[in-house]
Residue frames as qw, qx, qy, qz and C-alpha x, y, z in Angstrom:
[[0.067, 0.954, 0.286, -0.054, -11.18, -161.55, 49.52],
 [0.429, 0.660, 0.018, 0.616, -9.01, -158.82, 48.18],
 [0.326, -0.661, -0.366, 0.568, -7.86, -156.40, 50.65],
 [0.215, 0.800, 0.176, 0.532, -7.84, -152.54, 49.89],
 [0.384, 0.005, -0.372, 0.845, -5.66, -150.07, 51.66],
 [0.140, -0.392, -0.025, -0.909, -8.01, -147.34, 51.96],
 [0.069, -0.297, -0.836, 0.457, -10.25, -147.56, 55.28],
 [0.141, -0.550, -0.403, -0.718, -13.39, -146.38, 55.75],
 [0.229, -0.121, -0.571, 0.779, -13.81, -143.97, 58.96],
 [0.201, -0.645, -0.549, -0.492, -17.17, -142.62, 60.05],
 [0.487, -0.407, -0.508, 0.582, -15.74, -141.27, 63.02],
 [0.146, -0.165, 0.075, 0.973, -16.30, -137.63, 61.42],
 [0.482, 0.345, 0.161, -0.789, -19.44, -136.08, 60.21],
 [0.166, 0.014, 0.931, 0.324, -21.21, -138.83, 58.17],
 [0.621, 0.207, -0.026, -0.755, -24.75, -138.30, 56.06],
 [0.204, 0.012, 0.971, -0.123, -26.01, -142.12, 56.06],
 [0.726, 0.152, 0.004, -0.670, -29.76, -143.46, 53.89],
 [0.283, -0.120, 0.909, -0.281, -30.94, -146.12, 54.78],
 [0.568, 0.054, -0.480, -0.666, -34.03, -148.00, 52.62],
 [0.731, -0.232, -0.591, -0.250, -36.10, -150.40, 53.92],
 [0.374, 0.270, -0.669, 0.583, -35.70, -149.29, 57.05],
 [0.526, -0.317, -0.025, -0.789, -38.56, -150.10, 58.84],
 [0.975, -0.119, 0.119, -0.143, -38.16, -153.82, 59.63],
 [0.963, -0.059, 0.162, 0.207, -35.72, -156.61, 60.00],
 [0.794, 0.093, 0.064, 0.598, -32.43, -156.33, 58.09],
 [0.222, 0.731, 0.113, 0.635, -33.02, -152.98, 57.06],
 [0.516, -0.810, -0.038, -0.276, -33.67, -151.42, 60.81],
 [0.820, -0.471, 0.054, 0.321, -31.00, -153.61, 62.13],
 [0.554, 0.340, 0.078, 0.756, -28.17, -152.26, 59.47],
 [0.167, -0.800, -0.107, -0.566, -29.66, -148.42, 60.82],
 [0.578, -0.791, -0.038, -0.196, -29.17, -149.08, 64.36],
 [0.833, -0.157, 0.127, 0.514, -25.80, -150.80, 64.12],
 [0.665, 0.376, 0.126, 0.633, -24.26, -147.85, 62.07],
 [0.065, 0.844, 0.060, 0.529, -25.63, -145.65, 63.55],
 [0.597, -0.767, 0.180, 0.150, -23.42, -146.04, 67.30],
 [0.584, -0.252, 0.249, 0.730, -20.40, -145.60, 64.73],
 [0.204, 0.875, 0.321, 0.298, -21.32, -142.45, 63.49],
 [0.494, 0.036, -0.250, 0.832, -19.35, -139.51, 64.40],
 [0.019, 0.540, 0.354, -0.763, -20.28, -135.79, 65.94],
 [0.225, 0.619, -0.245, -0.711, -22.90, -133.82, 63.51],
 [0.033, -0.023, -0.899, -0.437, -23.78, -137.10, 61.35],
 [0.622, 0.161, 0.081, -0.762, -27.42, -137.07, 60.02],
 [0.322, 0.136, 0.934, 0.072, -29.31, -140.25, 59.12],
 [0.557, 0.224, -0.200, -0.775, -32.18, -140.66, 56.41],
 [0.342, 0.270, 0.900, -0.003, -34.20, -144.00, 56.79],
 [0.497, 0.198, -0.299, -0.790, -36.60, -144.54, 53.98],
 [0.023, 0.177, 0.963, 0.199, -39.69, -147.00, 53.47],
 [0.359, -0.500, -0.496, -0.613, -43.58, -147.00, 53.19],
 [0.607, -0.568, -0.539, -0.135, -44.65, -147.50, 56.84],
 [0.102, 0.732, -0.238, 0.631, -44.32, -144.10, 58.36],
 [0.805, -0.554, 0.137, -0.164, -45.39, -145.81, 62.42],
 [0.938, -0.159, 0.107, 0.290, -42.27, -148.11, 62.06],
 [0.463, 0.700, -0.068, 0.540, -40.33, -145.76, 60.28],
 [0.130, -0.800, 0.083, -0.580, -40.15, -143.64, 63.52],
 [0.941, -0.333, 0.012, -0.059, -39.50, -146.64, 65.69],
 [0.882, 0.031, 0.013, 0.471, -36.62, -147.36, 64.11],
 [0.278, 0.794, -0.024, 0.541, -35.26, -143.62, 63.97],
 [0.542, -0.678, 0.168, -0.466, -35.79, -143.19, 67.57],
 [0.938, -0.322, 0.059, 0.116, -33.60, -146.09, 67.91],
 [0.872, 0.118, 0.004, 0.475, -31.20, -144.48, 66.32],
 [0.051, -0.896, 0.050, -0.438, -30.99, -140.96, 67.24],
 [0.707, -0.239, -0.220, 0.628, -27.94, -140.01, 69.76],
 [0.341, -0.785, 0.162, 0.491, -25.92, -136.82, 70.70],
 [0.361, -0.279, 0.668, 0.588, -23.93, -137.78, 67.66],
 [0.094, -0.182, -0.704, -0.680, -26.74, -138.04, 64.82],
 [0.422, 0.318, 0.141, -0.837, -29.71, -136.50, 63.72],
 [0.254, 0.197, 0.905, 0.278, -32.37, -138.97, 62.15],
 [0.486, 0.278, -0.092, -0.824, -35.09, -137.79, 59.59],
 [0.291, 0.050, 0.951, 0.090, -37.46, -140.46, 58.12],
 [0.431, 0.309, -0.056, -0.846, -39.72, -140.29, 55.05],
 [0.678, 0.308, 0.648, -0.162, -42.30, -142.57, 54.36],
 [0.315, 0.591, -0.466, -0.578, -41.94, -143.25, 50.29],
 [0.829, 0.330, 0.422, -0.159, -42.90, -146.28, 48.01],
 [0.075, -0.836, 0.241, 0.488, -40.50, -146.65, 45.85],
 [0.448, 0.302, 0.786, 0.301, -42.22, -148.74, 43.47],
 [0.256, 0.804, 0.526, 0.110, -44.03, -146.02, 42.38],
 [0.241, -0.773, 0.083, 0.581, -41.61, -142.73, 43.49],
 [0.532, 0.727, -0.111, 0.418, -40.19, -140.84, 40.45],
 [0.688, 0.166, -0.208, 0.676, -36.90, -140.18, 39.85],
 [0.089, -0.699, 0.101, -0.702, -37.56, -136.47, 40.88],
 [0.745, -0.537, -0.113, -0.379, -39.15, -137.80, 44.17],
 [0.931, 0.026, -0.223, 0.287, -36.18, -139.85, 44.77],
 [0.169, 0.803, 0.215, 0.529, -34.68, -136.99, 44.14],
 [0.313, -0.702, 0.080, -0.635, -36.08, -134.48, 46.59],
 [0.822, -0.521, -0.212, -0.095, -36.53, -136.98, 49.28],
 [0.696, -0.251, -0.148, 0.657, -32.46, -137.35, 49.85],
 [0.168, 0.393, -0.055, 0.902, -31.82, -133.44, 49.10],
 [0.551, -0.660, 0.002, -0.511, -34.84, -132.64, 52.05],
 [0.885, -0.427, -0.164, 0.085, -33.12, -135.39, 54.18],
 [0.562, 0.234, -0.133, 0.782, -29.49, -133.49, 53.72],
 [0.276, -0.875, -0.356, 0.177, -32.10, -130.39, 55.80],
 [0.076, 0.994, -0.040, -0.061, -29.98, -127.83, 54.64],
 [0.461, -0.647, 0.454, 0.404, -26.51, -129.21, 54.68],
 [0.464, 0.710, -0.384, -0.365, -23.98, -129.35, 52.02],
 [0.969, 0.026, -0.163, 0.185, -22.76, -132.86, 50.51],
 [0.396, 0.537, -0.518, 0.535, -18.75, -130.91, 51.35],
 [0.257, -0.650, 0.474, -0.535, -19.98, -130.58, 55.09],
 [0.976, -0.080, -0.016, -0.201, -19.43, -134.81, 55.20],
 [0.199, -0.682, 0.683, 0.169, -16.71, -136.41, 55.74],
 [0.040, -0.042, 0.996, 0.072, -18.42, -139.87, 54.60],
 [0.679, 0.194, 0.030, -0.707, -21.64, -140.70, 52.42],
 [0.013, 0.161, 0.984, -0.074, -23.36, -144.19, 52.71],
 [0.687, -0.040, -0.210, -0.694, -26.15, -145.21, 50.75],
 [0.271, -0.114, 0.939, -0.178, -27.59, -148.82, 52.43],
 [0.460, 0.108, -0.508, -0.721, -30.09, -150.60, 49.67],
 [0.084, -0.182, 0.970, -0.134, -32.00, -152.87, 51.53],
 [0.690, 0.237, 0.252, -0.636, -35.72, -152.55, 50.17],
 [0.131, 0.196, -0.923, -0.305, -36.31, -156.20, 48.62],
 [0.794, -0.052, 0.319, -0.515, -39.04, -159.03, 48.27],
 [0.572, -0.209, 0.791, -0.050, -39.40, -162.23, 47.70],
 [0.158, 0.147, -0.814, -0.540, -40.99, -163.07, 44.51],
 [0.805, -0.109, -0.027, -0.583, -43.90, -165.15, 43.49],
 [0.197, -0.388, 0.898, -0.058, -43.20, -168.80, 45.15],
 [0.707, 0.140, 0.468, -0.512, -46.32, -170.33, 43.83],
 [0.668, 0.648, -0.118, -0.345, -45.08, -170.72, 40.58],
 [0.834, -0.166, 0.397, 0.345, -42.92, -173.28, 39.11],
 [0.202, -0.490, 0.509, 0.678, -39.42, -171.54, 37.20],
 [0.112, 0.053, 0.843, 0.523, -40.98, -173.70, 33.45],
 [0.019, 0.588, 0.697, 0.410, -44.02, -172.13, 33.68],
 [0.180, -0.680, -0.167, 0.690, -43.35, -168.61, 34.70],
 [0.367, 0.154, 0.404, 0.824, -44.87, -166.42, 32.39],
 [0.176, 0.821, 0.520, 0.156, -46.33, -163.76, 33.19],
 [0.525, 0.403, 0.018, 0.750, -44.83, -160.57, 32.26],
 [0.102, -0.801, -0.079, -0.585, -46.27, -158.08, 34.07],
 [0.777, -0.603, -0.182, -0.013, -45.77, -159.93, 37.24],
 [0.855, 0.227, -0.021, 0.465, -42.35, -159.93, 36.12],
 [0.306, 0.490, -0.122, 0.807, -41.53, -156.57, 35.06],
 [0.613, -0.709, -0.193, -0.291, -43.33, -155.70, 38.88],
 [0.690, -0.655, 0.176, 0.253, -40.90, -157.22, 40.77],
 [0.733, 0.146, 0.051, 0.663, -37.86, -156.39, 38.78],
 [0.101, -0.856, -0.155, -0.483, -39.40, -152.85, 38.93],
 [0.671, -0.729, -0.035, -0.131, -39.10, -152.82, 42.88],
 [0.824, -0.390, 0.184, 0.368, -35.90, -155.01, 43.43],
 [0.715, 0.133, 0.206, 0.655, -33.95, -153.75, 40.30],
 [0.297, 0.592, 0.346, 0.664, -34.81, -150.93, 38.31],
 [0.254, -0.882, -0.233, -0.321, -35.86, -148.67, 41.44],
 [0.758, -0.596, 0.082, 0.253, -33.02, -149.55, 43.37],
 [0.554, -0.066, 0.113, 0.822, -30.61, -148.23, 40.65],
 [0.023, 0.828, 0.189, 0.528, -32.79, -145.15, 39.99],
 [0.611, -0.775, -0.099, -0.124, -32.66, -144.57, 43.66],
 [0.751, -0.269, 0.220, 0.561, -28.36, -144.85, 43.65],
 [0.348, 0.333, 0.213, 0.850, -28.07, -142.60, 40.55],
 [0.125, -0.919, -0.201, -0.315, -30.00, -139.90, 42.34],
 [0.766, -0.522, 0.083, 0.366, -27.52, -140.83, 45.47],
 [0.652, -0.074, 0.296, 0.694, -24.54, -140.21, 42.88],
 [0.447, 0.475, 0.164, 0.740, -25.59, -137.64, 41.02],
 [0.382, -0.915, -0.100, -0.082, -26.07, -135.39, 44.60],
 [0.489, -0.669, 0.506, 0.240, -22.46, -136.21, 45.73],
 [0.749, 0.635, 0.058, 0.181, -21.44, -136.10, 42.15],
 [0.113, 0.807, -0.429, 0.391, -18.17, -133.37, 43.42],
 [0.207, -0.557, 0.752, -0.287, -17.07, -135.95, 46.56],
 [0.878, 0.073, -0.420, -0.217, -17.28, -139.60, 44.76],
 [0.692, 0.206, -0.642, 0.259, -14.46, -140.37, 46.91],
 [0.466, -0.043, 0.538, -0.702, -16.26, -139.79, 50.18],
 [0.744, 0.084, -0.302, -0.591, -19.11, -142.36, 48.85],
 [0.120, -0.210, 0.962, -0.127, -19.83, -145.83, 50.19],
 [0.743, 0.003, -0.351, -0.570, -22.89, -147.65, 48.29],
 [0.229, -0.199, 0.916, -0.263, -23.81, -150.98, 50.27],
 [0.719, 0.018, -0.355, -0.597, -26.25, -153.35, 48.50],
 [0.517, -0.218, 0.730, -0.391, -28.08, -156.15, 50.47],
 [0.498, 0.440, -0.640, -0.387, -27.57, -158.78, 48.29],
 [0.906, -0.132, 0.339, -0.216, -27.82, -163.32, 48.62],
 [0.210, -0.412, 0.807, 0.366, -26.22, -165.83, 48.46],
 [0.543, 0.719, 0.382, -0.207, -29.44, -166.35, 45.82],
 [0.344, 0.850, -0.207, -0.341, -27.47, -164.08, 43.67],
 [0.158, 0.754, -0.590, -0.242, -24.73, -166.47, 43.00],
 [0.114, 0.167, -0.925, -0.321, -26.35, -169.64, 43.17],
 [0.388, -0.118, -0.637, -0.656, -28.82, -171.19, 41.99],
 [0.323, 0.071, 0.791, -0.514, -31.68, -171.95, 44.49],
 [0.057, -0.318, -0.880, -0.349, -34.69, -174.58, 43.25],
 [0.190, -0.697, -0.630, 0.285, -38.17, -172.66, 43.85],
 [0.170, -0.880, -0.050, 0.440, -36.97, -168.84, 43.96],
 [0.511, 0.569, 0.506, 0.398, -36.73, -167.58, 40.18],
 [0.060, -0.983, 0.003, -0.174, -38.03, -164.18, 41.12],
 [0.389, -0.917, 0.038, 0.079, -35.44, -163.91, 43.54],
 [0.725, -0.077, 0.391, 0.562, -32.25, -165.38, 42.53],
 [0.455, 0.402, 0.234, 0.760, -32.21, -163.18, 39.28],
 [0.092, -0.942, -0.067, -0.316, -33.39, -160.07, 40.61],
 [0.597, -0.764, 0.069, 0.236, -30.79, -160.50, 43.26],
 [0.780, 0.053, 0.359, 0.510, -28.28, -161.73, 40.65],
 [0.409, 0.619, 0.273, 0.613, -28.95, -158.61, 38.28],
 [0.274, -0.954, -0.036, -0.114, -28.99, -156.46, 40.86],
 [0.683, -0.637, 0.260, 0.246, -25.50, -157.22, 42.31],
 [0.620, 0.153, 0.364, 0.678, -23.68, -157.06, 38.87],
 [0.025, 0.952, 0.230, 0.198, -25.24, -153.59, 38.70],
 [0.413, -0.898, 0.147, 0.037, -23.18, -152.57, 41.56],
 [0.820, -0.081, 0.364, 0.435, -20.36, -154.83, 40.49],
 [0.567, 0.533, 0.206, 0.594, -20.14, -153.01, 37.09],
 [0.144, -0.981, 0.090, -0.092, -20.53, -149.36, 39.04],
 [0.595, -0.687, 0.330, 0.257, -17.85, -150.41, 41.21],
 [0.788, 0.116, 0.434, 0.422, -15.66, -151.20, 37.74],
 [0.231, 0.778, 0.370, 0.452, -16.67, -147.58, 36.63],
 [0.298, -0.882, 0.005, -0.364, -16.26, -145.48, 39.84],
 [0.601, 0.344, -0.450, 0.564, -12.92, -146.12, 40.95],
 [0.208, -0.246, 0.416, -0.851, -13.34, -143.35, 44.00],
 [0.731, -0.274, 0.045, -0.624, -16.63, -145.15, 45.08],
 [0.097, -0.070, 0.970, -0.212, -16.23, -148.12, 47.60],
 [0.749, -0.015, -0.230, -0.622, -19.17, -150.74, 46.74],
 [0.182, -0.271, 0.906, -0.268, -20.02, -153.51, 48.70],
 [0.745, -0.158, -0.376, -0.528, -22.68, -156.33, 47.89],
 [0.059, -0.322, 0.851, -0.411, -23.50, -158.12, 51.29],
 [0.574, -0.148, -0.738, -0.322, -24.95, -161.26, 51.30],
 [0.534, -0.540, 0.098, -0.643, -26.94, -161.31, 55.38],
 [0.267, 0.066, -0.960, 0.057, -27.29, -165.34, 55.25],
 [0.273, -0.445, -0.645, -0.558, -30.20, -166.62, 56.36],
 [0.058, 0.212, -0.279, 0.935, -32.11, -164.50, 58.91],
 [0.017, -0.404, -0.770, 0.494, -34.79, -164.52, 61.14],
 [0.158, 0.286, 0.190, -0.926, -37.61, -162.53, 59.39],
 [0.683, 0.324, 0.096, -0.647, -41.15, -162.06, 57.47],
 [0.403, 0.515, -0.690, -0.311, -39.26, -163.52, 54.56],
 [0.217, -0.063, 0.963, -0.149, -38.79, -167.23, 56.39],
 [0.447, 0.387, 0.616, -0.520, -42.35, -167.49, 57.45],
 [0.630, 0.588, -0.063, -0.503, -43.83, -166.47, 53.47],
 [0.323, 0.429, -0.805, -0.253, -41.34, -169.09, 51.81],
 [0.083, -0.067, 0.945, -0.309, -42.41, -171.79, 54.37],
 [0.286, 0.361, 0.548, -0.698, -46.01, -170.81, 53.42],
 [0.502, 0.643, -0.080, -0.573, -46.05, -170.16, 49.81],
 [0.194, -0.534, 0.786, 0.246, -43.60, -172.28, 48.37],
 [0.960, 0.089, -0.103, -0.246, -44.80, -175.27, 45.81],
 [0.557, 0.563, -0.604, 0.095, -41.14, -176.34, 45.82],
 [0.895, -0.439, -0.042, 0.063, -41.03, -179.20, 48.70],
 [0.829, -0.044, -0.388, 0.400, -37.44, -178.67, 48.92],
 [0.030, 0.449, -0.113, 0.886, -37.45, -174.94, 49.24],
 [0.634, -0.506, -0.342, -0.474, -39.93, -175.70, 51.62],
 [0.869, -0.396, -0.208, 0.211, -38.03, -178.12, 53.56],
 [0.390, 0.427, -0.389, 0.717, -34.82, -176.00, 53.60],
 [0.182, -0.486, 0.196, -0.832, -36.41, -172.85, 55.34],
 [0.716, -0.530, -0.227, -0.393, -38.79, -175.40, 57.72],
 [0.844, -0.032, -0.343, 0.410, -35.63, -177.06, 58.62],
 [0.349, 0.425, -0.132, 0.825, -33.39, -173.44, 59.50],
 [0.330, -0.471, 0.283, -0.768, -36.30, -172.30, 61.55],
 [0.854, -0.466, -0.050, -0.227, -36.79, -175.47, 63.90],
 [0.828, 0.212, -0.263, 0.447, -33.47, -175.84, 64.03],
 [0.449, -0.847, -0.133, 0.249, -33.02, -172.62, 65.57],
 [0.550, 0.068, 0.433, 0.711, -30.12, -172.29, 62.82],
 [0.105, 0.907, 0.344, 0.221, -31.84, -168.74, 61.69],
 [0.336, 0.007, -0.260, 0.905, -29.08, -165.30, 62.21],
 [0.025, -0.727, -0.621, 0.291, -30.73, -162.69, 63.60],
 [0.532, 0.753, 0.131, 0.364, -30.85, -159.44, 62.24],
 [0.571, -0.810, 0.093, 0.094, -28.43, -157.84, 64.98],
 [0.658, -0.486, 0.468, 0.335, -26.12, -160.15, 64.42],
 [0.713, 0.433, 0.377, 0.403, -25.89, -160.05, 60.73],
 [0.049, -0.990, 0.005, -0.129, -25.98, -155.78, 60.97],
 [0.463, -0.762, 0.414, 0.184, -23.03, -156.06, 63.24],
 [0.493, -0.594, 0.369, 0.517, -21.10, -157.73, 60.56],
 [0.582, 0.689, 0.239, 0.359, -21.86, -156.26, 57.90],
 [0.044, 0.982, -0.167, 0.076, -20.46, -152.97, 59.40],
 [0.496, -0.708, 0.452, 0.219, -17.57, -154.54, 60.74],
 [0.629, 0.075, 0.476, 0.610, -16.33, -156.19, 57.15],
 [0.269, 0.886, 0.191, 0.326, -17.51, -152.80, 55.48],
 [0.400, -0.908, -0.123, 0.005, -15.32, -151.12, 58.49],
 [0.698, -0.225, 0.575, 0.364, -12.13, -153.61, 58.21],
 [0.577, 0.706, -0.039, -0.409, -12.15, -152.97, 54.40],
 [0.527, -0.411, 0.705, 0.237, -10.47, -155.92, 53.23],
 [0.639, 0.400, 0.638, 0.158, -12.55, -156.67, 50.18],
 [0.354, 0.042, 0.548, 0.756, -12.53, -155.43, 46.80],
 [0.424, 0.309, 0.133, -0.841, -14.98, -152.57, 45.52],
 [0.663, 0.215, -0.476, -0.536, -17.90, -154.62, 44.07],
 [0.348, 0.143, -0.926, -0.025, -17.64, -157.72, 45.80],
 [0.748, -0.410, -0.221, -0.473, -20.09, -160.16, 47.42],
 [0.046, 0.379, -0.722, 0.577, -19.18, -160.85, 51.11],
 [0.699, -0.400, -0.531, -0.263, -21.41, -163.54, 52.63],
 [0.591, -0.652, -0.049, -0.473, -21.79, -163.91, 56.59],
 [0.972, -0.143, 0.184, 0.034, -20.42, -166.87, 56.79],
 [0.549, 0.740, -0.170, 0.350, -16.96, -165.48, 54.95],
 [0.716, -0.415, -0.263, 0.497, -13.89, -165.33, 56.77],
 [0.059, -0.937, -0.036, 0.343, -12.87, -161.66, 57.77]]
């Protein structure tokens, strides 16, 4: 990994959104950032399930930050909607009264596993989940950028990314590329936005919903056997522990803007 001189300090006011933050990775990355937050930092979790939504706020609320949380779909949200949702979660403040903005992308699925890669074709199914995993997830960043358009170099963009994206896994089409095209997105930003620190973190494999639907759906017998193997093995990260270091290699800033930092990486 590259190193980079510039640190990144959330010890000051910090405006923080969070996606998929109702469950597993997404909740854990929220609750971990949010006991390094500083005095006067606000939090915005987004996802569809407003009960869990509030679960996970309430885990992160403090003396130090204020959490807001708006149920939102965001397969279906227009850009406007996008939009509004982070300008109502800013409740009245200005993007200047931050010292540090962090956007955490972690709404994702899995794909269809039923299907063998040589005889995937249907399109609609297609342009569905690229919808969700890709295309909404950079609408949902350019709304991010073009609010704190005047303090790029206050920005930190953090996509939850696989090691899927960078090789090749038998069984998991959908997901590999969607992860793959997603993470050169951010790559290329970061190649564009000089002032904007981009990270793509890769989680490793984790202890959630996700396991259990591969182990279930899967025709691929080896994809099958991986994930049956990881979770009787007890070999599964939790999401805690993955949360905790993402923040702490996002904290350390040793890597390069745009790169893909796996779990298993040495600091």
């Amino acid at each position: 990994m590259a190193s980079s001189s510039s640190t990144i300090d959330l010890s000051g006011p910090t405006f923080c959104v969070v996606s998929g933050a109702s469950q597993g990775i997404g909740r854990a990355i929220a609750v971990e950032v949010s006991k390094h937050l500083g005095p006067n930092s606000l939090m915005l979790l987004l996802a569809r399930k407003k009960s869990d939504l509030a679960q996970s706020a309430s885990l992160c609320e403090s003396d130090n930050v204020k959490v807001v949380y708006t149920s939102i779909d965001l397969c279906s949200a227009s850009e406007k909607e996008m939009y509004d949702v982070i300008i109502q979660g800013l409740s009245g403040r200005k993007v200047t009264d931050f010292t540090t903005s962090l956007i955490f992308h972690n709404v994702g699925s899995i794909g269809n596993l039923s299907i063998e890669t040589a005889r995937m074709e249907n399109i609609e199914e297609m342009q569905e989940y690229f919808k969700l995993n890709v295309f909404k997830v950079i609408s949902l960043n350019t709304q991010f950028l073009k609010i704190f358009k005047d303090v790029e170099d206050r920005l930190v963009i953090v996509n939850t990314t696989s090691l899927c994206a960078i090789k090749p896994m038998g069984g998991m089409a959908y997901y590999c590329s969607g992860k793959a095209a997603r993470a050169m997105y951010f790559r290329v930003l970061a190649e564009e936005k000089k002032h904007v620190t981009v990270l793509n973190y890769s989680p490793g494999p984790v202890e959630t919903s996700m396991i259990e639907q591969v182990i279930e759906e899967a025709v691929n017998l080896n994809l099958k056997e991986v994930f049956t193997t990881f979770r009787n093995q007890a070999s599964l990260l939790k999401p805690e522990v993955t949360a905790k270091k993402c923040i702490k290699v996002l904290l350390s800033r040793k890597f390069k803007s745009g790169d893909h930092v796996d779990y298993f990486d040495d600091e």
